[in-house]
matplotlib code that plots the C-alpha trace (Angstrom):
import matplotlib.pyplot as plt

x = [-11.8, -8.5, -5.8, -5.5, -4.3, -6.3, -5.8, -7.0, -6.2, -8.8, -9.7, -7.8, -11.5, -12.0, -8.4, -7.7, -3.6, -2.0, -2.6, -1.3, -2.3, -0.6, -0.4, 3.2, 3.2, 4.6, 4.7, 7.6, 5.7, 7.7, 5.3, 3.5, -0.1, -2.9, -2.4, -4.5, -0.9, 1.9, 5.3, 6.2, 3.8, 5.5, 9.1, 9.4, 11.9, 12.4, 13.0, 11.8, 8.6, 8.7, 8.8, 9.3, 5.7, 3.4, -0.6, -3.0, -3.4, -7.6, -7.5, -4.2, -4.9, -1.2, 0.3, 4.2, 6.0, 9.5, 10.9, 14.3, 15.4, 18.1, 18.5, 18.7, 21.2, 24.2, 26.5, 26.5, 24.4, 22.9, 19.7, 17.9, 19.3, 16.9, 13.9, 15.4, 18.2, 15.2, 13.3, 16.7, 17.2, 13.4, 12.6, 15.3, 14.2, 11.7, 8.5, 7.0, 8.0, 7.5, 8.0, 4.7, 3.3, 2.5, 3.1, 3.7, 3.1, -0.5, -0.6, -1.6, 0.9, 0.2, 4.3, 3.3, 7.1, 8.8, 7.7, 9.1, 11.2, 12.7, 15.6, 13.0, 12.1, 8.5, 7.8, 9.1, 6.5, 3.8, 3.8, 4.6, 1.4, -0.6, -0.3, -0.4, -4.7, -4.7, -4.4, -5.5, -8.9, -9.1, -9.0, -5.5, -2.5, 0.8, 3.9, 6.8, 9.9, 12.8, 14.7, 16.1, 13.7, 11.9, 9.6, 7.3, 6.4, 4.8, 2.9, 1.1, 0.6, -1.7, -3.1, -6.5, -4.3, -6.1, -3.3, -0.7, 2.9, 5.7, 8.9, 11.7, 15.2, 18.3, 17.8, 15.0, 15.1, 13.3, 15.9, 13.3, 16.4, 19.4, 21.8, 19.8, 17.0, 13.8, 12.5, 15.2, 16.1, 17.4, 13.9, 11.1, 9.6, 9.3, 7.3, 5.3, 4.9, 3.7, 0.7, -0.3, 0.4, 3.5, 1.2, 0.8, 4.5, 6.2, 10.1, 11.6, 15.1, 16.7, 20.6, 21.6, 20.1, 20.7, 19.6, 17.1, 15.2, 15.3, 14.2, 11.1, 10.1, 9.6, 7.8, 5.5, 4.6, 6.5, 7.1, 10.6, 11.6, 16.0, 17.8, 19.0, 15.2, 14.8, 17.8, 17.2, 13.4, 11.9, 11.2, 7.5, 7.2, 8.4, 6.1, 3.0, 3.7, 3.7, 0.7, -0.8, 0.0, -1.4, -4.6, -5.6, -5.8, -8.2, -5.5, -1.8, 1.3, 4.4, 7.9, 11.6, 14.7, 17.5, 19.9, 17.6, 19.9, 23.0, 25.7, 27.3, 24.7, 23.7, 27.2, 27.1, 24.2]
y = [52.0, 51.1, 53.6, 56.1, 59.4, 62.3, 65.6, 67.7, 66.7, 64.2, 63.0, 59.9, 58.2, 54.7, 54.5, 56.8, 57.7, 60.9, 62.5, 65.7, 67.5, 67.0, 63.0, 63.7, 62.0, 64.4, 61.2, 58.3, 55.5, 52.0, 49.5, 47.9, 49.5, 47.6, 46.3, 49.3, 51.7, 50.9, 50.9, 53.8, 55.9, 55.2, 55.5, 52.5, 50.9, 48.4, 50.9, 49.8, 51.7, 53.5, 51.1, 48.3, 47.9, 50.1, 49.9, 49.9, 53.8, 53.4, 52.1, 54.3, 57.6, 58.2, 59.0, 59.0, 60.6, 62.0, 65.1, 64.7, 68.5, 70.5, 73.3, 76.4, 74.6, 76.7, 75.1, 71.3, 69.4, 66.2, 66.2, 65.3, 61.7, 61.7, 60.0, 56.8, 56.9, 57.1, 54.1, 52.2, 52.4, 52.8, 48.8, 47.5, 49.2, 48.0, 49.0, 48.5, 51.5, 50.2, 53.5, 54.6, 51.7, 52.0, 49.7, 51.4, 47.9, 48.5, 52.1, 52.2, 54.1, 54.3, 54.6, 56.8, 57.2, 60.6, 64.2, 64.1, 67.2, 69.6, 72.2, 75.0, 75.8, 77.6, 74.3, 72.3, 73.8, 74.1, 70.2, 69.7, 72.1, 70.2, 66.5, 68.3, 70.0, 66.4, 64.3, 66.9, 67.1, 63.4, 63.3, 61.8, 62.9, 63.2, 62.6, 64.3, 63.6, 66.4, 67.5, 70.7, 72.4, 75.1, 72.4, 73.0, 76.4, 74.3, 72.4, 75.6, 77.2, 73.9, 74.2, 76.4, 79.7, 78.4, 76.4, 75.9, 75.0, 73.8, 73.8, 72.1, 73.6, 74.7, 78.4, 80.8, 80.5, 83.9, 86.1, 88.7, 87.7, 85.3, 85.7, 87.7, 85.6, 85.5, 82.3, 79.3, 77.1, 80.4, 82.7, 79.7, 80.5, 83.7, 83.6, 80.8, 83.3, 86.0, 83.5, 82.2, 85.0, 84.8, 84.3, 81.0, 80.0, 78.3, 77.5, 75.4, 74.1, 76.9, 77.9, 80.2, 83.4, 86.9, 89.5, 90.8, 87.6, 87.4, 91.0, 89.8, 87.3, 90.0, 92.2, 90.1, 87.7, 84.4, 82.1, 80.1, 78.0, 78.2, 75.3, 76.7, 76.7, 73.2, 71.9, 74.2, 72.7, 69.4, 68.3, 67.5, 71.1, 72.2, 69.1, 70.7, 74.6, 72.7, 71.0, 74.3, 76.5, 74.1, 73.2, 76.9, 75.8, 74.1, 72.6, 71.5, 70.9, 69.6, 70.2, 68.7, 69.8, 67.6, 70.0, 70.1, 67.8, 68.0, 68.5, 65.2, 63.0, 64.9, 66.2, 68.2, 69.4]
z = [4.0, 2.3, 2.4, -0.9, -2.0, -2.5, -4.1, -0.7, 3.3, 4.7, 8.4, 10.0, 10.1, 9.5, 9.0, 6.4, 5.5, 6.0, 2.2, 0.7, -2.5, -5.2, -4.9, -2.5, 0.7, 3.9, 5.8, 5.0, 6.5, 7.9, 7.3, 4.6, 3.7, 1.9, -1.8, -3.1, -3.1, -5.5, -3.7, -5.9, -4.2, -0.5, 1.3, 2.6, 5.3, 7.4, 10.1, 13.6, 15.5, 18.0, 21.4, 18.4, 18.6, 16.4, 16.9, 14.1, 13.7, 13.9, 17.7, 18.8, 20.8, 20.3, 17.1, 17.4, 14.2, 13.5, 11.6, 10.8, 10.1, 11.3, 9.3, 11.2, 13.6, 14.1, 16.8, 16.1, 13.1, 13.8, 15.4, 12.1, 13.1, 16.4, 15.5, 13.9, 17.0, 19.3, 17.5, 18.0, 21.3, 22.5, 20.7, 23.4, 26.2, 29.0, 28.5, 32.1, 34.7, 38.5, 39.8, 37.6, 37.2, 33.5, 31.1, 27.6, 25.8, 26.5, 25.4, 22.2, 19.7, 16.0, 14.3, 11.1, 9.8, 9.4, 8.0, 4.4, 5.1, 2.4, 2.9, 2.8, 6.0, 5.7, 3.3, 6.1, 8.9, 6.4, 6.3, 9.9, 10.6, 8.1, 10.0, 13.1, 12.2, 10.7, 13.3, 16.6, 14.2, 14.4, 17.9, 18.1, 20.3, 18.1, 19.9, 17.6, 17.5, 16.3, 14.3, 15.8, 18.1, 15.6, 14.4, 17.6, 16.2, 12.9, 15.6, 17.9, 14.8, 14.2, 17.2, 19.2, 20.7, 24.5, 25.2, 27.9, 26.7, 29.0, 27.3, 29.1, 28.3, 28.9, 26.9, 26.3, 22.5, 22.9, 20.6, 18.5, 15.9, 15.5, 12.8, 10.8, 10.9, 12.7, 13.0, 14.1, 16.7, 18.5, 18.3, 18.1, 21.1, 20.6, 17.5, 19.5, 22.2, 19.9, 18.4, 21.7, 24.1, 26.6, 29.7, 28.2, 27.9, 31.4, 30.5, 32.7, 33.3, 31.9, 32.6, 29.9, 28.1, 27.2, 29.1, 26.7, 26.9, 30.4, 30.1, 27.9, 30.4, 33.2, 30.5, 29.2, 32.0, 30.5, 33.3, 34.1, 36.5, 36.2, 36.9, 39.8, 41.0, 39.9, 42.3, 45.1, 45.7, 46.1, 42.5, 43.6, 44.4, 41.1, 39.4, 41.4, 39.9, 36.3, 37.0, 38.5, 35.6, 33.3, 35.0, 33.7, 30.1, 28.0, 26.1, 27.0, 25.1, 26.3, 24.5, 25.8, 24.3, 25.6, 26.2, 29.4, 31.3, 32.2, 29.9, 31.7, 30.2, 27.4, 25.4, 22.2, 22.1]

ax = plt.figure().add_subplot(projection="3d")
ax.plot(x, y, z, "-o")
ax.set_aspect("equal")
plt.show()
């Protein structure tokens, strides 16, 4: 089935594009589709994919996507530039891992381009939500790449409310309010929280939060494992609680913000 626009959301079956209503694409795709779509109708560029290898999208599990959207950021702008950095670096990068022994080159990942963001932010994680139910209902696995961290609450919101989420990070991000505001990069996981109840939320990594939120945690029976905790024990022993708190959901999502490692490796963010 050739790839077309519709005026409503279809399935990923047989191939089928990411659509929207209204004849506007939320995806800005980097490869060339089929004759039956004018250029006009695409953002096109000769970006690379991710792992500079990008699998026909109706024999990929994996769908990997960016969002380039910073908005709510308040100490340092930039991470809307992640997705393209990481297709950079990841096409010159091995793709073989001796200590795992997997070899990504035979993994097959479907590049679909980047969320078509706007400045509006609900607008923003309505799409984001949108070609999250999209792909999940077409039994795909999407793999997205920020964009400022408050895009994961566009992508449980798209998601069944049994689910398990690990969030690696240096802060809670689990302020009822930040500046006036009460969804951003600052209070995300608290809204995500509220949807999918807090038992359901492990953070890990974390270094720095406010007493509130660390009050919040003890309250409502959100899990974290501190940094401190994370260099004080093996790391297989903290790998095994992961696994263990997971293993009690049907469903499992997995977020990293990269403020998660050290400062060292990781400046300004």
């Amino acid at each position: 089935m050739p790839l077309a626009w519709a005026s409503a959301w279809t399935s990923l079956d047989s191939g089928a594009g990411l659509v929207t209503s209204q004849n506007k694409p939320y995806i800005r795709y980097y490869y060339r589709l089929e004759e039956t779509l004018s250029h006009s109708q695409l953002y096109l560029s000769a970006r690379p994919a991710f792992t500079g290898i990008s699998s026909p999208l109706e024999k990929s599990r994996f769908v990997f996507f960016g969002v380039p959207f910073d908005r709510t950021s308040t100490y340092k702008p930039g991470s809307r530039f992640a997705p393209s950095a990481l297709r950079d670096v990841s096409a010159n990068m091995e793709l073989y891992s001796v200590r795992s022994n997997l070899d990504l080159e035979k993994i097959p990942v479907h590049d679909a381009g980047d969320i078509d963001t706007v400045e509006d932010l609900n607008e923003t994680l309505r799409r984001i939500t949108a070609v999250w139910k999209e792909l999940t209902e077409a039994s795909k696995i999407p793999i997205m790449a920020g964009g400022e961290h408050t895009v994961t609450k566009a992508a449980i919101d798209a998601l069944p409310t049994d689910v398990g989420l690990v969030n690696l990070d240096a802060h809670l991000d689990l302020r009822d309010e930040f500046l006036g505001e009460k969804l951003s990069h600052a209070t995300f996981m608290r809204r995500v929280a509220e949807r999918i109840e807090p038992s359901h939320v492990m953070e890990v990594g974390i270094r720095a939060f406010s007493k509130p939120e660390l009050d919040y945690c003890h309250d409502s029976g959100l899990q974290i494992i501190t940094a401190q905790d994370v260099r004080k024990n093996p790391l297989d022993k903290t790998a095994q609680r992961i696994r263990t708190f997971l293993s009690g959901f049907k469903h499992s999502y997995l977020t990293v913000d990269i403020d998660v490692l050290d400062p060292a490796y990781a400046p300004g963010v």
